[in-house]
C-alpha positions in Angstrom: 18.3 9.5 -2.9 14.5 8.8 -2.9 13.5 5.4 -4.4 10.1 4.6 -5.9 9.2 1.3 -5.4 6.5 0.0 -7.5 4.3 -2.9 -5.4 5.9 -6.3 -6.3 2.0 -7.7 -7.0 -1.1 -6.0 -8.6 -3.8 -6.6 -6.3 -7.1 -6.2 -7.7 -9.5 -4.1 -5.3 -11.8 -7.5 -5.0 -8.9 -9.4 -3.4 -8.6 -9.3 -0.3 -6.6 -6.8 1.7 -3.5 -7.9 3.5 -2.7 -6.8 7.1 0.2 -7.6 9.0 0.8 -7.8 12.8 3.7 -8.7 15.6 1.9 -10.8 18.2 1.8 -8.1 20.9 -1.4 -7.5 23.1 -1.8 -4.1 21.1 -2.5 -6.0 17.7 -5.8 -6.6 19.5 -7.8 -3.8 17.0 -6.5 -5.8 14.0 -7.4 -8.8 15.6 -10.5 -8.1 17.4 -11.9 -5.9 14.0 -11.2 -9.4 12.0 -12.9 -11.8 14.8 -16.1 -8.9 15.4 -17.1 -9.0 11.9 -16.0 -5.1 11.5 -14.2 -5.5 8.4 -17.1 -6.9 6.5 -19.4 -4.5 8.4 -17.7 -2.0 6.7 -17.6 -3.9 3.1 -14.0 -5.1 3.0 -12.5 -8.5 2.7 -9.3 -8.8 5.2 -6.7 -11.7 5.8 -4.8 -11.2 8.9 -0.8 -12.1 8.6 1.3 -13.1 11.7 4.9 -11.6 11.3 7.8 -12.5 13.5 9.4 -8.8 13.6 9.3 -5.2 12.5 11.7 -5.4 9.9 9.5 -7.9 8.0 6.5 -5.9 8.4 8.7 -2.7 7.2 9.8 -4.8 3.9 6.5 -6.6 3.5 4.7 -2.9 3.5 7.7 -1.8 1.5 7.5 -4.3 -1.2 3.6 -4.4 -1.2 3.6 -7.7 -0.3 1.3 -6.4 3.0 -1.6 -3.1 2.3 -1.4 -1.9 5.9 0.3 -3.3 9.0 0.3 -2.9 12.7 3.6 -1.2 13.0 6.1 0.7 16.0 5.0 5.0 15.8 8.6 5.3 14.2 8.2 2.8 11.4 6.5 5.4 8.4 9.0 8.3 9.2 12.0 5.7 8.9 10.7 4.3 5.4 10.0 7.1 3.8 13.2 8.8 5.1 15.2 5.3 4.0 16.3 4.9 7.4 17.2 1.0 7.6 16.0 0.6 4.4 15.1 1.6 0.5 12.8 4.9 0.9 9.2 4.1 0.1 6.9 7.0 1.2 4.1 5.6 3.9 2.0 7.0 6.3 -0.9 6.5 8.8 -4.6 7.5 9.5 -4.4 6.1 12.9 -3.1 5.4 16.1 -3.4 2.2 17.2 -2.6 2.6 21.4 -0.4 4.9 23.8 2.0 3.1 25.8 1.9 -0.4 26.8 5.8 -1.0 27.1 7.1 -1.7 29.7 11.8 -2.4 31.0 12.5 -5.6 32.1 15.5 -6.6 33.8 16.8 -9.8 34.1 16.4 -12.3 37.1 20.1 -12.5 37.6 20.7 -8.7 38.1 18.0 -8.8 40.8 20.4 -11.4 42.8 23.2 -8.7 42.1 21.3 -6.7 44.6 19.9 -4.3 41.7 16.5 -2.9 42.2 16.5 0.3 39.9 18.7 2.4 37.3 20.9 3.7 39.8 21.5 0.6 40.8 22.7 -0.9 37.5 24.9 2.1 37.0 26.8 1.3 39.9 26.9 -2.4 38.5 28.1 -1.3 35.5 31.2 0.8 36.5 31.9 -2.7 38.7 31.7 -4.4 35.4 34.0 -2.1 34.1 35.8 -3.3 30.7 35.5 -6.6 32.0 31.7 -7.3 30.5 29.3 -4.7 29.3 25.5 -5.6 30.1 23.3 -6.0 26.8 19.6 -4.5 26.2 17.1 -5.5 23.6 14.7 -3.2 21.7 12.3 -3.9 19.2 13.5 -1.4 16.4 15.9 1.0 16.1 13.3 3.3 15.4 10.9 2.4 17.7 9.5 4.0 21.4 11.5 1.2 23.2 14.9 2.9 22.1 13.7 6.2 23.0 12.3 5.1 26.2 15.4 2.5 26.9 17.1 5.2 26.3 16.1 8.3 28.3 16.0 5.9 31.2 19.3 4.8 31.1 20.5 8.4 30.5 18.5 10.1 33.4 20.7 7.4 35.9 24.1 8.6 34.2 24.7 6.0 31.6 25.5 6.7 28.4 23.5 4.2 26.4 26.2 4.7 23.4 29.3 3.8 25.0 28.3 2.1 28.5 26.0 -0.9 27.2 25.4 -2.8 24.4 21.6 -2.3 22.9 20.1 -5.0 19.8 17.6 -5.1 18.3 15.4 -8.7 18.8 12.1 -9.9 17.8 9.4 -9.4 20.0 8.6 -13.0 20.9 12.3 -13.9 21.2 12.5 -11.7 24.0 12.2 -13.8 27.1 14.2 -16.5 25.3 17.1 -14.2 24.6 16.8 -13.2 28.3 16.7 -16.9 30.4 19.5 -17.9 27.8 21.6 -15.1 28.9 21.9 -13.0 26.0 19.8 -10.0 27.3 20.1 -8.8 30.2 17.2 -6.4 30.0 15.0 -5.3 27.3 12.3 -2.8 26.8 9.2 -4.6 24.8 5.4 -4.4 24.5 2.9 -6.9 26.5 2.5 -9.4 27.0 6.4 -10.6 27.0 7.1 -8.2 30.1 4.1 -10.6 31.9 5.4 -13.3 30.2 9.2 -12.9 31.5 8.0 -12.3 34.9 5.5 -15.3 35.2 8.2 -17.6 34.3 10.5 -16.4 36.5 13.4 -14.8 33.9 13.3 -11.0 35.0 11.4 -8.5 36.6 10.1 -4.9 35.5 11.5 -2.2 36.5 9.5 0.9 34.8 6.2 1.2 32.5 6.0 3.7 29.4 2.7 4.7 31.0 4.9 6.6 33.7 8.2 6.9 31.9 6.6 8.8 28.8 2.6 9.9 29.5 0.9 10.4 26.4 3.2 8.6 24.1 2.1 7.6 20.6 3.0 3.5 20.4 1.7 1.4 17.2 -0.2 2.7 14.1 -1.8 1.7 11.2 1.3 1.8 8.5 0.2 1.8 4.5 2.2 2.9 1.3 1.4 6.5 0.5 0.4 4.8 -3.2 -2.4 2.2 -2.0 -3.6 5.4 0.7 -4.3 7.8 -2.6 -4.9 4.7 -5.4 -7.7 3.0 -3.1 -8.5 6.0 -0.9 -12.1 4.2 -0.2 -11.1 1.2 1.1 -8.1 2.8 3.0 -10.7 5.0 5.0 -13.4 2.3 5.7 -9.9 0.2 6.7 -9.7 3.0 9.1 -13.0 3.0 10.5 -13.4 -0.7 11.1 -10.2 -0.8 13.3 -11.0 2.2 14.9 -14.6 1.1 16.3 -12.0 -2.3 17.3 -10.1 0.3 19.3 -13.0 1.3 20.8 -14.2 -2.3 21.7 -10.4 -2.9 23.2 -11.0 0.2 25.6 -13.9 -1.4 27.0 -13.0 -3.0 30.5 -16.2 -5.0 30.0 -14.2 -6.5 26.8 -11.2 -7.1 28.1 -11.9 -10.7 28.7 -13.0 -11.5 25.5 -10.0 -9.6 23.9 -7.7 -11.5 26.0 -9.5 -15.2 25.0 -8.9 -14.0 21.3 -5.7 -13.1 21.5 -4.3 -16.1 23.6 -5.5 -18.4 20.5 -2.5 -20.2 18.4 -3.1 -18.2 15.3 -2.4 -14.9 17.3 -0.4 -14.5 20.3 -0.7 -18.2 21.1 0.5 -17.4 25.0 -1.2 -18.4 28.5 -4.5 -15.9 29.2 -3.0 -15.0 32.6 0.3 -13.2 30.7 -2.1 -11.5 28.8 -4.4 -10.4 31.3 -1.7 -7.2 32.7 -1.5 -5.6 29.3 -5.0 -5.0 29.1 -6.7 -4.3 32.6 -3.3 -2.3 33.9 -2.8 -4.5 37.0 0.7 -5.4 36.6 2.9 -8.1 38.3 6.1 -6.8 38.3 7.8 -9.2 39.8 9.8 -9.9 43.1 6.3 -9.2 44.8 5.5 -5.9 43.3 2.3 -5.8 41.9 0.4 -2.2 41.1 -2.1 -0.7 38.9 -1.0 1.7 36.4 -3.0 3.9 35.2 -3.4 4.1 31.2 -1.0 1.4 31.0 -2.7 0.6 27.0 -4.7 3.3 25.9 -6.4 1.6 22.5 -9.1 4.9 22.6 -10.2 7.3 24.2 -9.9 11.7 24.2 -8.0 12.5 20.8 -5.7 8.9 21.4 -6.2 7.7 18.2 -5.6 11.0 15.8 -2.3 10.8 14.2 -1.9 14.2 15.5 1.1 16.9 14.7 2.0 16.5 18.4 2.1 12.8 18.5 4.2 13.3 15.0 6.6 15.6 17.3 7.2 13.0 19.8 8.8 10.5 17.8 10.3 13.2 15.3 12.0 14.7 18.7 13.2 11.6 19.6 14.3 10.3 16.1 16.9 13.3 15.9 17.9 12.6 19.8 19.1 8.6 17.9 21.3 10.6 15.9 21.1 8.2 12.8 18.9 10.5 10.5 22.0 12.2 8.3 20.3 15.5 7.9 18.0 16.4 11.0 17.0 19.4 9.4 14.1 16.9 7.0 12.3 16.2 10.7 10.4 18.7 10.4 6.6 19.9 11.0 6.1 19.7 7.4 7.1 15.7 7.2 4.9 15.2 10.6 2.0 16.4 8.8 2.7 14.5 5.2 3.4 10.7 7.7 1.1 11.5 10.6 -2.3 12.0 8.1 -5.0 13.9 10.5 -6.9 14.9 8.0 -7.6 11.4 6.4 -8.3 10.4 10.1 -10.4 13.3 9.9 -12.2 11.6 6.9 -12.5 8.2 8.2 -13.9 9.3 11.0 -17.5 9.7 9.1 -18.0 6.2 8.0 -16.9 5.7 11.9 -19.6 7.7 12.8 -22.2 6.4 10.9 -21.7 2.9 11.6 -22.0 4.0 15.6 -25.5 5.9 14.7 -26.5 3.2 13.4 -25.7 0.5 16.1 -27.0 3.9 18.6 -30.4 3.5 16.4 -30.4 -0.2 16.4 -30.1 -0.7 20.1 -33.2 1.9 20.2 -35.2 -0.1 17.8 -34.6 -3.2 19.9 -35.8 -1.3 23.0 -38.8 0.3 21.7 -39.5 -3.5 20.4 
């Protein structure tokens, strides 16, 4: 049964809007569109809200305590189906990033003498009954149980019956893991960095190579507040979208990274921030590589909520087989959560606002 839930506050379209975020190094267009000036630039008032998890940022949209949130691909097709919660319909006009995830293991299965999936399968049937190794994820609904999951599978472990998998908070990750708790996880940046630096695991895959292409966060809102303040929803759009842009930017990267280290967003060391962003990752045990398009914030067609991007996620959310009737995920429910066209739309206030910095950077030249 569908549930309309009326907004728990009448917000006046002169208050400020509300946006919440999981202190992860892909909140960086939320952040960086706040600290740049872009919101005002594009004549809105914003206040930025620091959540622990992404079930608060699901009840918070939800409940219209929160207009829009940074929030996992999965997170609008599971509230609007009621999956894990009351069914509110919600969408999104953009894609925040592709991939940035990354498995870590922990420090204590590398002195078991495991180095890869294989590896821990053969540990496992050692463990037997006697213990049965736990993983975190970030949602049930999320890329990191589809990607945790496909990479157990492919080594011939049945992620079901063979392990245990929870769901944790992103920034309780590494905690979870040097306590003992976790033996692996699969979470965003920078806590895979973060985890490695401090000596409590090591990675042992990136999303970037596991799943190429991969939609990761988006910009969540309530259907109602997308349709009842259409004009602010789309210049919402096009301020974080030029912030993706700025992300992108290796030139950038250092000034992200500064912004995001501060107390009031990620609050963690520069260096475990660093990886995320330029792709150069340290993964541990004295492996350190580039991967290619480990974070893609923009770039060719990365940030259109696209019907193939929808397909992903709706592909993988009948593979969790926790949606009661499959048969809903569907092309028709990609196109009515994944909103192209209102991307579509917000891309010409986008557009203008980049003439215009094109023309005033020509002005200042011809000065």
């Amino acid at each position: 049964m569908h549930i309309t839930i009326q907004s728990l506050r009448s917000v006046p379209a002169n208050n400020p809007l509300r946006l919440g975020f999981v202190p992860l190094t892909d909140c960086a267009p939320l952040v960086m569109a706040k600290e740049l000036g872009l919101f005002h630039k594009h004549g809105l008032r914003v206040e930025l809200s620091r959540e622990l998890g992404w079930a608060t940022i699901r009840d918070k949209v939800v409940y219209g305590e929160l207009d829009a949130a940074h929030a996992v691909a999965g997170m609008p097709f599971a509230a609007t189906l009621g999956l894990g919660s009351v069914a509110c319909d919600c969408l999104t006009a953009l894609v925040l990033n592709q991939h940035g995830n990354a498995i870590t293991l922990s420090d204590e299965l590398w002195k078991r003498g495991i180095r890869n999936a294989a590896g821990l399968r053969t540990e496992i049937l050692r463990l037997g009954s006697g213990r049965t190794l736990t993983f975190g994820i970030v949602y049930p609904f999320s890329s990191h149980n589809f990607l945790l999951r496909e990479w157990l599978a492919a080594a011939g472990i049945n992620p079901d019956r063979d392990v245990r998998i929870v769901v944790v908070p992103p920034p309780q990750m590494v905690l979870n893991l040097k306590a003992g708790h976790l033996d692996g996880f699969c979470v965003g940046e920078p806590w895979n960095s973060v985890a490695v630096q401090s000596s409590a695991g090591w990675c042992v895959a990136a999303s970037a190579e596991l799943a190429p292409g991969h939609p990761e966060k988006v910009l969540m809102t309530r259907r109602d507040f997308a349709e009842k303040r259409a004009s602010e929803h789309l210049a919402l759009v096009a301020a974080i979208l030029e912030a993706c842009a700025f992300c992108q930017a290796p030139a950038n990267h250092s000034h992200v990274v500064a912004t995001l280290a501060r107390p009031d967003y990620l609050g963690v060391p520069q260096q475990a921030l660093e990886p995320g962003l330029r792709g150069e990752l340290d993964f541990g045990r004295g492996n350190s590589r580039r991967v290619l398009e480990f974070n893609i914030f923009h770039g060719t067609d990365a940030n259109e909520p696209s019907l193939e991007k929808a397909a992903w996620v709706l592909r993988h959310l009948r593979e969790t087989r926790r949606v009661g009737e499959v048969t809903v995920l569907n092309a028709s429910l990609g196109r009515r959560v994944f909103r192209a066209d209102l991307f579509q739309q917000a891309l010409r206030p986008y557009a203008a606002a980049q003439n215009n910095h094109d023309q005033s950077k020509t002005n200042l030249t011809l000065a």
